[in-house]
N, C-alpha and C positions, 0 to 999 in steps of 0.2 A: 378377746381375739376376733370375734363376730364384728366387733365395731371396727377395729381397723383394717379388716378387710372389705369392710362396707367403706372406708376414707379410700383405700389403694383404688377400689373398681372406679369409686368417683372421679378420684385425681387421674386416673387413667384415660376416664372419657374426657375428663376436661380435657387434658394434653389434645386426646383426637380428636376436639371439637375444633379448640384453636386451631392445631395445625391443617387441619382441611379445610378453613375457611377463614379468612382473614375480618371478614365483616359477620359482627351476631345478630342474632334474628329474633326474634321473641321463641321461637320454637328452642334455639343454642339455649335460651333461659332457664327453660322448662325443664329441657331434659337434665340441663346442671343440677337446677335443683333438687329433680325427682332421683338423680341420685345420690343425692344427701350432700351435696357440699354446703356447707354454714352461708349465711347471708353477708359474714364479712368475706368471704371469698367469691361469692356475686360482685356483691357491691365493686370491689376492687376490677374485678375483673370487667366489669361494665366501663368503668372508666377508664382503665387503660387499652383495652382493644377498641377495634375500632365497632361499629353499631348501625343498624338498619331497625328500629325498633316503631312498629304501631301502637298507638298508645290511644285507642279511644275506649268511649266506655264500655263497651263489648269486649273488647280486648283486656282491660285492664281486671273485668268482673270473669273471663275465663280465667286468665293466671293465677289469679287471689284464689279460686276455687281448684283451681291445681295444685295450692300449696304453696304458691309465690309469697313472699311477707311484704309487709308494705315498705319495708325501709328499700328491700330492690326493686317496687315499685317506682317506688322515689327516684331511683338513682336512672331507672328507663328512663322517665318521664324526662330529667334533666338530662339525659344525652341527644333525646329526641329532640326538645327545643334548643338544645346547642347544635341540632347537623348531625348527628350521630355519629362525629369524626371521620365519615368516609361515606361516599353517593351509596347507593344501592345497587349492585347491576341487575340492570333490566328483566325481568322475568325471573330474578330469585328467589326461593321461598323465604315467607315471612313477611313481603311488601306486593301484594296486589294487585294494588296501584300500579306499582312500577310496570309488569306486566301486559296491564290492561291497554286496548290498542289505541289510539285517539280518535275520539267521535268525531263523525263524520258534520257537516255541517245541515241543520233541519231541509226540509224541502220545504219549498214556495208556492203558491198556489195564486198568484194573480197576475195576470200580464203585466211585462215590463222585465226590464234589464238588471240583474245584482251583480255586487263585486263582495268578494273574499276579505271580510275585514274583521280578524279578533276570531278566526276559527265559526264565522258564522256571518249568514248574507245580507247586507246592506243593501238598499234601494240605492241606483246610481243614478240619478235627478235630471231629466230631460232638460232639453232648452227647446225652445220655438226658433221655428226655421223659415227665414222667406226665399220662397225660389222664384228666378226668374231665368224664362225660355232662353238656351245660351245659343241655342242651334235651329235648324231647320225638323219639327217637329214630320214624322213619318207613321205611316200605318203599316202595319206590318202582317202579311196575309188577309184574309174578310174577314177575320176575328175580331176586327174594330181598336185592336190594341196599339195604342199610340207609345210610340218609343220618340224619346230625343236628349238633346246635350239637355241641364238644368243646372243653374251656379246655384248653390243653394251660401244663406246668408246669416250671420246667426250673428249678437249683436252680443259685447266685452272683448276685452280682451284676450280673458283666459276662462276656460270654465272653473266653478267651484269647489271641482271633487280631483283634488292632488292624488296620485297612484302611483306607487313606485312599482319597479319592475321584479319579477315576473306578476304581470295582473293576471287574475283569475275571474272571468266575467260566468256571468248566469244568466240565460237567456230564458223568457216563459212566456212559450209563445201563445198567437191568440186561433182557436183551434181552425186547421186547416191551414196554417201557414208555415213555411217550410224554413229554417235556419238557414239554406241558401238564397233565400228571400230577403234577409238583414245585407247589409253593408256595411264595412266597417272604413271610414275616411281619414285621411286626414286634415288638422282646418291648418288652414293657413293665415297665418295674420294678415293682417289690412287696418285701415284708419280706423281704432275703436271696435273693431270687432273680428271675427273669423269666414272666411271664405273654403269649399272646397265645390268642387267639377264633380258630377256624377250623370247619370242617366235615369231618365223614367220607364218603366215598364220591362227593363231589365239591364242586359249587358250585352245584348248580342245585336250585329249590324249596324252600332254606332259610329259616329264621326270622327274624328281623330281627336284625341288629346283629352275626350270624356272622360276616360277612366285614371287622369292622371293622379290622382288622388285618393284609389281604390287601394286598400290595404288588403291583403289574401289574407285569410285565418283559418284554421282546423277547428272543429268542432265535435264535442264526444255525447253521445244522447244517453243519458242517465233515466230519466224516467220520461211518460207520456210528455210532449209539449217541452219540454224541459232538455235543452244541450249545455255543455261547459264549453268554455274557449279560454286560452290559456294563451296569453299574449305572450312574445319573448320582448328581450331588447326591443323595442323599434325604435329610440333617438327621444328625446327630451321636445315633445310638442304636446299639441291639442289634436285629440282624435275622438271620436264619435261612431255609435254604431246606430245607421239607420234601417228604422223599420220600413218594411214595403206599406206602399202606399193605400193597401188594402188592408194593413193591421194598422189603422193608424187613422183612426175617423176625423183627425182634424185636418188629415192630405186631403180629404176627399175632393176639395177643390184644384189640386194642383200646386195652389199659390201656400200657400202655407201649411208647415208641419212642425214634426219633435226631433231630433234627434237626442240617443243617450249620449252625454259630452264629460269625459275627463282627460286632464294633465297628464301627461306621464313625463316625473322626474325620475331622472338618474339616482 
């Protein structure tokens, strides 16, 4: 009599394990077990419901020490490498993993521009830039700071580094200089290479038609030196985001510099 009321409470809970939860869990296992149902009504039971089951060796050396036998070891083991008949939902007990939130991508620590590639930041590969005076160069206050048009000139057709859209840039700047201090352009094609119109020493009290090639962007500062910018759609070209000519020791003459340059496909 003892015994088959130890089968009813089991078969009892099995019923309310099924019926409250369509996906098993290594935990749904355990407690089957612990209350005495036989390993052919495991087994069977593993295979026809559906399953959420971890199976590493940590796992598989607490259930054997719970009382698990190895033949429904076995039959986990083959659900979990078939799929477990059914996803896991998100934050259920028994899978962790599923849970657990997505890492964040490391920080960077050297001047220069990344992009978002694979959940983690890629270096996005300058090109050398030749400018030449487009306008009538001006000084602006006794500050000595010379403002003017500058076509700047950059030599391929296309840059290297394809981006499809929404790009996610990472900027690390060099200390003392400000994310409103970058530029982001567009290049415009030309014979064998890219052209865009910008300004030196800033944006303000320029000539007409300097800024024809200035792209707006937002910018979010996540740590010291360090902002994200998060491009949307902008159209199937070459664009580039330039550093100011003070972070950027190979401006230092005027005539030549870096910009960061990629594609962006649709």
């Amino acid at each position: 009599m003892r015994r088959l009321g130890a089968i009813a409470a089991g078969l009892t809970l099995f019923l309310t394990v099924c019926l409250a939860q369509t996906v098993l869990t290594n935990d749904a296992i355990l407690k089957m077990a612990k209350a005495g149902l036989g390993e052919d009504i495991l087994v069977s039971t593993i295979k026809a419901q559906p399953g959420s089951y971890t199976t590493t060796p940590d796992d598989l050396i607490a259930l054997k020490g719970a009382g698990v036998s190895d033949k429904v070891l076995a039959a986990m083991i083959e659900k979990a490498a078939a799929g477990g008949g059914a996803p896991m939902p998100a934050g259920a007990a028994g899978n962790p993993l599923a849970a657990a939130p997505k890492a964040a991508p490391g920080p960077v620590n050297e001047v220069g521009v990344y992009y978002l590639k694979n959940d983690a930041w890629a270096d996005l590969a300058p090109e050398v830039v030749n400018f030449k005076t487009g306008g009538v160069l001006k000084t602006i206050g006794t500050a000595g700071i010379v403002k003017g048009d500058v076509n700047g000139h950059v030599n391929g057709d296309h840059s290297r580094t394809a981006l499809k859209s929404p790009v996610t840039l990472l900027v690390y700047a060099p200390e003392g200089v400000a994310i409103t201090e970058y530029q982001l352009l567009r290049l415009r094609e030309a014979k064998d290479s890219r052209e865009f119109r910008t300004v030196t020493g800033g944006v303000m009290h320029v000539s007409g038609g300097a800024t024809r090639d200035l792209v707006p962007f937002e910018s979010k500062k996540t740590a010291p030196r360090t902002y994200e910018i998060v491009l949307p759609n902008l159209g199937s070209a070459d664009y580039g985001l330039l550093p100011p000519a003070g972070g950027d020791s190979t401006s230092s003459s005027g005539r030549i510099g870096k910009i960061y340059s990629f594609r962006l496909i649709e």
